[in-house]
DRENTORTI-840347 format. One record per residue (C-alpha): y, z, x; residue in three letters; residue number from 1. Coordinates in Angstrom, 1 decimal, always signed. Example, Ala and Ser with C-alpha at 12.3 -4.5 7.8 and 13.67 -1.06 7.14 Angstrom:
2
- -4.5  +7.8  +12.3  ALA  1 $
- -1.1  +7.1  +13.7  SER  2 $
! end
This chain:
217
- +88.2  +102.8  +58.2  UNK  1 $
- +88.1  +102.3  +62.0  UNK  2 $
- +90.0  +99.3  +64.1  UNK  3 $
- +89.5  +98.4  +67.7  UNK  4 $
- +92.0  +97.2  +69.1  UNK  5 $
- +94.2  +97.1  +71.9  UNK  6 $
- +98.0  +98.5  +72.5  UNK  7 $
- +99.1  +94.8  +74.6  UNK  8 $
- +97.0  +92.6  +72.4  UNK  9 $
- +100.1  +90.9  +70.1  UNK  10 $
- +97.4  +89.8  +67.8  UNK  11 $
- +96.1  +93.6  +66.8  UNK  12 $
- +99.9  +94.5  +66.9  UNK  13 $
- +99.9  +91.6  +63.9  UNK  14 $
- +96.9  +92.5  +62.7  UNK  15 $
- +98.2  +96.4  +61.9  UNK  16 $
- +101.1  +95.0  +60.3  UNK  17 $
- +99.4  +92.9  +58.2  UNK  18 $
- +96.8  +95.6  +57.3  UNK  19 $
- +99.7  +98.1  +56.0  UNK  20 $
- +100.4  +95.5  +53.8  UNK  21 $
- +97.2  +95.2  +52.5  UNK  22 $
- +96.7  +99.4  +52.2  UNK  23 $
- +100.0  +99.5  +50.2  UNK  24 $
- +98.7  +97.3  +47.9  UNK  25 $
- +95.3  +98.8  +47.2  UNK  26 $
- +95.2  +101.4  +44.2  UNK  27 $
- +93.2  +103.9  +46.8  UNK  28 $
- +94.9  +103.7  +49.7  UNK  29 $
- +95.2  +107.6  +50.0  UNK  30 $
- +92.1  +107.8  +50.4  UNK  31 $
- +91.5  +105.4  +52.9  UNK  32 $
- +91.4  +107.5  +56.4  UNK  33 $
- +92.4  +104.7  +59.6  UNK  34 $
- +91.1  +105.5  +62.6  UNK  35 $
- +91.8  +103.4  +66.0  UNK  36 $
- +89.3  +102.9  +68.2  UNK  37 $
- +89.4  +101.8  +72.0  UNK  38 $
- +88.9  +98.2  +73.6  UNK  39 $
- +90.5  +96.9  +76.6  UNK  40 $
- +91.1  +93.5  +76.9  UNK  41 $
- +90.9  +93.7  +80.4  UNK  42 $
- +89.1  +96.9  +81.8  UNK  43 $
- +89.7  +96.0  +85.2  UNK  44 $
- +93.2  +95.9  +85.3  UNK  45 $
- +94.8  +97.8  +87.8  UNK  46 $
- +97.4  +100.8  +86.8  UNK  47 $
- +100.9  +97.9  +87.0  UNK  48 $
- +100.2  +94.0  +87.2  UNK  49 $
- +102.3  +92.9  +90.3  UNK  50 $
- +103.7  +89.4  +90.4  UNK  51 $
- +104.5  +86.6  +88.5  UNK  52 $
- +103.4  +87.4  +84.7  UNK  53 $
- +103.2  +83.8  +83.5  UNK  54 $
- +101.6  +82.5  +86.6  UNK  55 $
- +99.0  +85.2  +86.5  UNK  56 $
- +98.1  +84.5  +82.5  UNK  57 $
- +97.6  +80.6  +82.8  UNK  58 $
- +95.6  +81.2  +85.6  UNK  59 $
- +93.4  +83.6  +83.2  UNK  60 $
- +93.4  +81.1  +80.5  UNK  61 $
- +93.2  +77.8  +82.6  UNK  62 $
- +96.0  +76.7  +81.9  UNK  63 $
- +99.8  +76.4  +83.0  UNK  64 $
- +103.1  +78.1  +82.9  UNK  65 $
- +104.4  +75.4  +80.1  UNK  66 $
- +101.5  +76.6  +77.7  UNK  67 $
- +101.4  +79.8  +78.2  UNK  68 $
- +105.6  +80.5  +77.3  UNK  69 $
- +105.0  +77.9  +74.4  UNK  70 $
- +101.9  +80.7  +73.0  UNK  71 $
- +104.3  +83.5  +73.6  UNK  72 $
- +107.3  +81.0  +71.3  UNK  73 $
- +104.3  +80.5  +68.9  UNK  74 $
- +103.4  +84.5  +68.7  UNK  75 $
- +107.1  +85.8  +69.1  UNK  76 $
- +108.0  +83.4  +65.7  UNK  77 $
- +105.1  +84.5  +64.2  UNK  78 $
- +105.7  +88.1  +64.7  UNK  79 $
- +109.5  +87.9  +64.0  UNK  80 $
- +108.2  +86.5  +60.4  UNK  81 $
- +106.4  +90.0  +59.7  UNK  82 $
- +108.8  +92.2  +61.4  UNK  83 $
- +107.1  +93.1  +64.6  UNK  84 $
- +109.1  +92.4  +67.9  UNK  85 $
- +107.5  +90.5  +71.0  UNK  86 $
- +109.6  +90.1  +73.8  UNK  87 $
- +107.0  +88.6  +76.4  UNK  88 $
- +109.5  +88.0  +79.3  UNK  89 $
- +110.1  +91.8  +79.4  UNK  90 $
- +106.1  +92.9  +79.4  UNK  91 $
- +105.1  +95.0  +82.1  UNK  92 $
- +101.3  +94.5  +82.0  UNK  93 $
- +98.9  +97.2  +83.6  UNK  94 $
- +95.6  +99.3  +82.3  UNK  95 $
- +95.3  +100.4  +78.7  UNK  96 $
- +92.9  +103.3  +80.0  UNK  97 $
- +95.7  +106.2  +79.7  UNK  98 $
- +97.1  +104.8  +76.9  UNK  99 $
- +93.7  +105.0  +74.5  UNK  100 $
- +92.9  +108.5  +76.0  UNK  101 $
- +96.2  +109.4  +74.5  UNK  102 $
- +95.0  +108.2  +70.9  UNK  103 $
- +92.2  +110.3  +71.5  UNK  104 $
- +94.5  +112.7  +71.9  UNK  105 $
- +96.4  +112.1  +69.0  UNK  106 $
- +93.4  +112.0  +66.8  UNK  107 $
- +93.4  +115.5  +67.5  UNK  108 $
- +96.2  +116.9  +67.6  UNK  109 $
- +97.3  +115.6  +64.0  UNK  110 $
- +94.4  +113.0  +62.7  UNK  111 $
- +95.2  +109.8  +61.7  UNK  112 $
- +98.5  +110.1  +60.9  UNK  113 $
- +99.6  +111.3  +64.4  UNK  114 $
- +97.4  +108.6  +65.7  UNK  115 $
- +99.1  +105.8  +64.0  UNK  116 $
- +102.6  +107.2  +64.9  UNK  117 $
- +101.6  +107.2  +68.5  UNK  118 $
- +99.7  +103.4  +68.1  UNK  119 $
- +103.2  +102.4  +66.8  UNK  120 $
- +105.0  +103.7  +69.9  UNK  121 $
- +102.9  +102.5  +72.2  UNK  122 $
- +102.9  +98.7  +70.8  UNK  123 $
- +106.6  +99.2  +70.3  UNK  124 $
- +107.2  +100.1  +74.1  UNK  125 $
- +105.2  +97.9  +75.5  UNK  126 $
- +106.1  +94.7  +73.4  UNK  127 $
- +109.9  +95.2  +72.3  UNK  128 $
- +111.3  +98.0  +75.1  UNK  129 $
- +109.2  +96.9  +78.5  UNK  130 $
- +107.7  +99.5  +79.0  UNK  131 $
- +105.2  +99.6  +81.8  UNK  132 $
- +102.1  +100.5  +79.6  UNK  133 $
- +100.0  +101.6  +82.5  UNK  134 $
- +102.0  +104.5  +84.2  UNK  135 $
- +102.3  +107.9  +83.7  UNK  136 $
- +105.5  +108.3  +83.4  UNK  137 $
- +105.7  +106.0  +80.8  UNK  138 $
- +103.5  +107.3  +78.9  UNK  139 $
- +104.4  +110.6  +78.7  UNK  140 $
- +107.9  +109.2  +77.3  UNK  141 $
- +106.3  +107.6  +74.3  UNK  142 $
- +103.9  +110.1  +73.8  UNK  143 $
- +106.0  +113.0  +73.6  UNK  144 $
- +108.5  +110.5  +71.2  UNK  145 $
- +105.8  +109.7  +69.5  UNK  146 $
- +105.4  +113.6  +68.4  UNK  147 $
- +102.3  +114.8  +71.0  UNK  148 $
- +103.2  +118.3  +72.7  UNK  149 $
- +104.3  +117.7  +76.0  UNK  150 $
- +101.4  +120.6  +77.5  UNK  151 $
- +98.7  +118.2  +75.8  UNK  152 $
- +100.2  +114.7  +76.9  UNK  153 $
- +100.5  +116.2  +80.5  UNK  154 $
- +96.8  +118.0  +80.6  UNK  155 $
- +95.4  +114.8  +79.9  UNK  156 $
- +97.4  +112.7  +81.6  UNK  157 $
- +96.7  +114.8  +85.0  UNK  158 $
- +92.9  +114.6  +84.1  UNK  159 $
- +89.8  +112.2  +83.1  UNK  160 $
- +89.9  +113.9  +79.4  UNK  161 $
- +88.9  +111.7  +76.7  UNK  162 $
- +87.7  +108.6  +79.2  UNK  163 $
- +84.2  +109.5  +77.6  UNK  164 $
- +85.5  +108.9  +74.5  UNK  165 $
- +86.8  +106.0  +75.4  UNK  166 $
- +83.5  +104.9  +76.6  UNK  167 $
- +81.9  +105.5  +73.5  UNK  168 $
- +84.0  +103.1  +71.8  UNK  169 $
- +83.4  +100.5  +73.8  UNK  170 $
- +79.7  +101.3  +73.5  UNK  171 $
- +79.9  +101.1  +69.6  UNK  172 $
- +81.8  +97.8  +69.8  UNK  173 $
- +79.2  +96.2  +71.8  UNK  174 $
- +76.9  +97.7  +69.1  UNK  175 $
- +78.7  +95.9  +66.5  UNK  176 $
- +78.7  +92.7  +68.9  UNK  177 $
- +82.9  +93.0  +68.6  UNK  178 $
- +83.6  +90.6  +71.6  UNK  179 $
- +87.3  +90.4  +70.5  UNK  180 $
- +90.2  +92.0  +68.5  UNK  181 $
- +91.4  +93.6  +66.3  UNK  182 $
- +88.1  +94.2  +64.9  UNK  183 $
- +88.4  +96.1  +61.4  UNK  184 $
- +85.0  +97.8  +59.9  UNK  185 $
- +85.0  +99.6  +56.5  UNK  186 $
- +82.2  +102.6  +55.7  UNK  187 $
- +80.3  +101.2  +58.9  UNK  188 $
- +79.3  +98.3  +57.1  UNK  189 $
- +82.0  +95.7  +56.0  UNK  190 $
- +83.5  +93.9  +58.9  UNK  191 $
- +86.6  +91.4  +59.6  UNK  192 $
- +87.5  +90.1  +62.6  UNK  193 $
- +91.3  +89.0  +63.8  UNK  194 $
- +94.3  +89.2  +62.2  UNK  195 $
- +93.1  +88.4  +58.9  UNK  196 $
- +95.9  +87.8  +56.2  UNK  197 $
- +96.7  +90.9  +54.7  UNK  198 $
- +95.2  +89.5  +50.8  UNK  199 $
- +92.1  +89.2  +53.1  UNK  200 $
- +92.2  +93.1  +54.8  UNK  201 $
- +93.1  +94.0  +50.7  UNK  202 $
- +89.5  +92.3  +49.7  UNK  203 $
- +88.0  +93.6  +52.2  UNK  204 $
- +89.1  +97.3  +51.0  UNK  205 $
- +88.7  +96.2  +47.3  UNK  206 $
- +85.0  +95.1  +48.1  UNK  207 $
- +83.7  +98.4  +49.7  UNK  208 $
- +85.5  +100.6  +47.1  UNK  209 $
- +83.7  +98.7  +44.4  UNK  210 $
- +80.2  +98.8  +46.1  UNK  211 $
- +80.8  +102.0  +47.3  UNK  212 $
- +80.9  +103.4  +43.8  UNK  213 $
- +78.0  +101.5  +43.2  UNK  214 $
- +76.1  +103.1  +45.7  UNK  215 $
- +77.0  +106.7  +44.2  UNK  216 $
- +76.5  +105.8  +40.6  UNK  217 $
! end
């Protein structure tokens, strides 16, 4: 099971909440191996946005100040209803680069369940603590909370390790014609895009275990 996505998208922060509740409800789920893969929403971002956050995002989306804090009211009720946290007015935006390296890095150090730890301290400190998502420092904080040796955080951190990685992820979403996320794909083959109601992620699951077995029988 693989899902692009990114750490300051609030919809693949839903999106993962609502896919845990989907996997605790499917009669396989331990053997059901997540893996996140990389996609920046915005690639070009520079290491901290400077300036006003709201002004900058309705200029992105065309739109004004008034609708963009009524979307963040709209996500922050909607994420308060399944337990995850948004607290736009504290958001310090910035690149996502570091921050997918260090799944990377997480995917080796412990697999996917090291991985997921780290993904929930990431979209944790970003969304709920204001954390700046694109610096170093910060980083290195959630990280190491986050249960990644210090040594490791810090050699890649202090390097380009794991930007080809990165790369390659981004390469495969464009192979799968992902153009937005979360994106969730199942055996390489069974596809959902957004943040899919969780009884929609569990027939998702359901429907490649059952052809799955098919294929094997």
């Amino acid at each position: 099971m693989e899902i692009w996505s990114d750490v300051v998208c609030p919809w693949c922060a839903l999106g993962r909440r609502r896919f845990a509740a989907a996997l605790a409800r499917f009669p396989h789920a331990d053997e059901v191996e997540v893996r996140y893969r990389s996609y920046q929403l915005d690639p070009g971002a520079p290491r901290r946005h400077e300036g006003d956050r709201e002004e900058r995002l309705a200029a992105k989306f065309g739109s004004d100040r008034a609708q963009v804090r009524a979307m963040h009211d709209r996500m922050t009720a909607m994420g308060a209803a399944e337990g995850v946290e948004f607290r736009f007015d504290d958001a310090q935006d910035g690149s996502t680069v570091d921050a997918h390296r260090l799944l990377h890095l997480a995917w080796d150090e412990g697999g996917a369940a090291l991985q997921e730890t780290l993904k929930e301290r990431l979209q944790r400190g970003y969304f709920a603590e204001g954390e700046p998502i694109g610096e170093p420092e910060a980083l290195r904080r959630l990280a190491v909370d986050a249960g990644l040796p210090a040594a490791s955080v810090d050699r890649v951190l202090g390097s380009d390790e794991y930007l080809d990685a990165v790369r390659a992820d981004e390469d495969q979403a464009r192979r799968h014609g992902i153009s937005g996320v979360p994106f969730f794909v199942v055996d390489a083959t069974y596809g959902a895009s957004g943040a899919q109601p969780a009884d929609t992620l569990l027939r998702l699951l359901e429907k490649a275990w059952e052809e799955g077995r098919a294929r094997s029988a």
